[in-house]
C-alpha positions as a Markdown table, in Angstrom:
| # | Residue | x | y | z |
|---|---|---|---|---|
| 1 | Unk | 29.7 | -8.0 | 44.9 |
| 2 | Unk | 29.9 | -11.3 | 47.1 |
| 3 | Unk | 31.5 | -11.5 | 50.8 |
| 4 | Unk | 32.2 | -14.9 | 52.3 |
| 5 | Unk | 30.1 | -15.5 | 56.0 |
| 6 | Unk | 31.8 | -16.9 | 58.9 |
| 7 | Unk | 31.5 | -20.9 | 57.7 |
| 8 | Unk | 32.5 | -20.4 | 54.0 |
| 9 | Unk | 29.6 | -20.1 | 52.3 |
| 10 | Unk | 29.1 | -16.6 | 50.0 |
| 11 | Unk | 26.1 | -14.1 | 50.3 |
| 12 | Unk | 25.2 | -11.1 | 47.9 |
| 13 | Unk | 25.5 | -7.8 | 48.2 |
| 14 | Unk | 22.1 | -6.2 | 46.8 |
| 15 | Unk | 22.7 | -2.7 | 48.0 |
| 16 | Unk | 24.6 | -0.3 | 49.6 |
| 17 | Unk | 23.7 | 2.4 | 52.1 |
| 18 | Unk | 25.9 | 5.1 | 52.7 |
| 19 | Unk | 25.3 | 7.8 | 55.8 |
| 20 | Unk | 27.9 | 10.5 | 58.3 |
| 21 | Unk | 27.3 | 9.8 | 61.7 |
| 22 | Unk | 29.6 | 10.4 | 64.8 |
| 23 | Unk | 30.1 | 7.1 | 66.2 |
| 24 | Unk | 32.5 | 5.9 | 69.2 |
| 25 | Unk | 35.0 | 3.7 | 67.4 |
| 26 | Unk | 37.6 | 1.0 | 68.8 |
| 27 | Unk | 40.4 | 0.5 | 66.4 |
| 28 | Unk | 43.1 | -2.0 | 66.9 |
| 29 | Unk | 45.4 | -4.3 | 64.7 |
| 30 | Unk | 45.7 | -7.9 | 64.9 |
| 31 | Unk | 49.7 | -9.5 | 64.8 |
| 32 | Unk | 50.5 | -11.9 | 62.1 |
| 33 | Unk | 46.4 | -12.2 | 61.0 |
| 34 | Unk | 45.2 | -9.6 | 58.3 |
| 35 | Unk | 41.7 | -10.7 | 57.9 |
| 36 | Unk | 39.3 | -11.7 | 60.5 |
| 37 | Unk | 35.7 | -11.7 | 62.2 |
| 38 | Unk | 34.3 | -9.2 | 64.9 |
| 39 | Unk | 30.5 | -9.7 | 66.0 |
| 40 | Unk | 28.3 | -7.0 | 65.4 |
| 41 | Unk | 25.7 | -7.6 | 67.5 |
| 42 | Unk | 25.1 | -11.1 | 67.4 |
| 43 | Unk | 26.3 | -11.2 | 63.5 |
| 44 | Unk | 30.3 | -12.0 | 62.4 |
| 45 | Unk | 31.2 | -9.9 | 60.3 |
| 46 | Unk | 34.6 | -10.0 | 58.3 |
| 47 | Unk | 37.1 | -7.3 | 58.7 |
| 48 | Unk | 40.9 | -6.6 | 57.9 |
| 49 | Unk | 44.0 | -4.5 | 59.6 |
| 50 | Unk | 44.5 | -1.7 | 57.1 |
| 51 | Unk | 48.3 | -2.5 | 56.6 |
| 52 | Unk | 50.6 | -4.3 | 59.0 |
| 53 | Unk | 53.2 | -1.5 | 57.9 |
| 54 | Unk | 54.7 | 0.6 | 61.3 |
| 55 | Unk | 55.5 | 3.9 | 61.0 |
| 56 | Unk | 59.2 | 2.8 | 60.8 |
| 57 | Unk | 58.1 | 0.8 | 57.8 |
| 58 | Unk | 56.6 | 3.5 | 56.6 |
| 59 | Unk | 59.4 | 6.1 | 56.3 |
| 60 | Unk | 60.3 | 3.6 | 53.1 |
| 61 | Unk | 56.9 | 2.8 | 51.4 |
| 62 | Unk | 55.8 | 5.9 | 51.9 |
| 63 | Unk | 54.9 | 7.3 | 48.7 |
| 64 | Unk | 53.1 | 10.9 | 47.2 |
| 65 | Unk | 50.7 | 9.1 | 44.6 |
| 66 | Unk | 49.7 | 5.8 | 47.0 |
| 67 | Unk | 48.4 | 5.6 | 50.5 |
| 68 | Unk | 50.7 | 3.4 | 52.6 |
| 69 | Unk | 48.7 | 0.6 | 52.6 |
| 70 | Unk | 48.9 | 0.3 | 49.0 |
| 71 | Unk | 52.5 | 0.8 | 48.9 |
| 72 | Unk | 52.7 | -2.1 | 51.4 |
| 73 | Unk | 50.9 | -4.0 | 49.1 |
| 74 | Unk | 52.7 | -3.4 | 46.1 |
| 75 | Unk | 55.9 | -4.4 | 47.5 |
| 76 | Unk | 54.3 | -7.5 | 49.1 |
| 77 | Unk | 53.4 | -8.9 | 46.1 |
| 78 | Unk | 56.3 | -8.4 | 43.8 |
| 79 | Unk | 58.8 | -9.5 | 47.1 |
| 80 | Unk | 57.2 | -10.8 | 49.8 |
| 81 | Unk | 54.4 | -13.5 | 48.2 |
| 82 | Unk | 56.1 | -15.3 | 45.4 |
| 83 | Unk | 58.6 | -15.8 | 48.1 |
| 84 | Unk | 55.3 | -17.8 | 50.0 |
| 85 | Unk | 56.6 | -15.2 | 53.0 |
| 86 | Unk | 53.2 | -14.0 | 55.2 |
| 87 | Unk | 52.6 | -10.3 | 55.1 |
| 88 | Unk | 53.6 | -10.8 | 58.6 |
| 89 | Unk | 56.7 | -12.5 | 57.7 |
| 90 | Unk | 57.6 | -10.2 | 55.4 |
| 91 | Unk | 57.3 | -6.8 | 57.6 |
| 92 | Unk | 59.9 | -8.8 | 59.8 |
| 93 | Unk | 62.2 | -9.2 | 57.3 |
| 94 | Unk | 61.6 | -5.3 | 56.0 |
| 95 | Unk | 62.5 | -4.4 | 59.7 |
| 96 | Unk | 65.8 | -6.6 | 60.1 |
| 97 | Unk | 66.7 | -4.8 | 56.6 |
| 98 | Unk | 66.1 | -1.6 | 58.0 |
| 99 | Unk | 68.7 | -2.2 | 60.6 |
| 100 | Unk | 71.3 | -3.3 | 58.2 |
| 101 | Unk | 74.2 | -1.2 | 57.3 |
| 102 | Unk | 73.2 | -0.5 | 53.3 |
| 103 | Unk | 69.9 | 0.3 | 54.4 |
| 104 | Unk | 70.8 | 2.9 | 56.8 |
| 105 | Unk | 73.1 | 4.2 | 54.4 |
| 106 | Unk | 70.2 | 4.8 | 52.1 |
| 107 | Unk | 67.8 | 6.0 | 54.2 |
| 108 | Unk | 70.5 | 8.5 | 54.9 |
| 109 | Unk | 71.3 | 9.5 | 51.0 |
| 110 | Unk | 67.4 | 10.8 | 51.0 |
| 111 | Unk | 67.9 | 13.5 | 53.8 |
| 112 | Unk | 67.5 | 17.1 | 52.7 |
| 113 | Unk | 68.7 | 19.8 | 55.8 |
């Protein structure tokens, strides 16, 4: 496995070292940029939002055999990429949908009382 450092170039993964720990954690999404670099300590390391999906989005792409980030994806990529739309983009243009008439009327159709 290879990762790509902060100025391009590529670096090896030899090994892997898996432990549990309790650890303070600071989690927050990025708007309109999917992958980027924190500093851990004094080295960049490269990191990603788990999905850009909200959980408005996520009433739709939900799914019981995919997490909702790979539901996201899915969609994305038939839809949203050979369109050359961002992910970004595309979860705008999900949203407006959602507010439309036909898509209210189907997110309606799928309620059980």
């Amino acid at each position: 496995m290879w990762l790509r450092t902060a100025v391009g170039t590529r670096v090896q993964i030899k090994s892997i070292k898996k432990w549990t720990a309790y650890q303070r954690v600071h989690n927050f999404t990025v708007r309109d940029t999917h992958t980027y670099y924190v500093l851990a300590g004094k080295t960049p390391v490269l990191v990603h939002n788990a999905t850009p999906c909200d959980e408005e989005l996520a009433r739709v792409w939900t799914s019981p055999n995919k997490t909702l980030s790979d539901s996201f994806n899915e969609h994305y990529k038939k839809r949203g990429s050979p369109l050359g739309k961002t992910e970004a983009e595309y979860q705008d243009d999900a949203k407006a949908w959602l507010d439309s008439n036909p898509a209210r009327a189907r997110m309606n159709s799928k309620r059980v009382d």
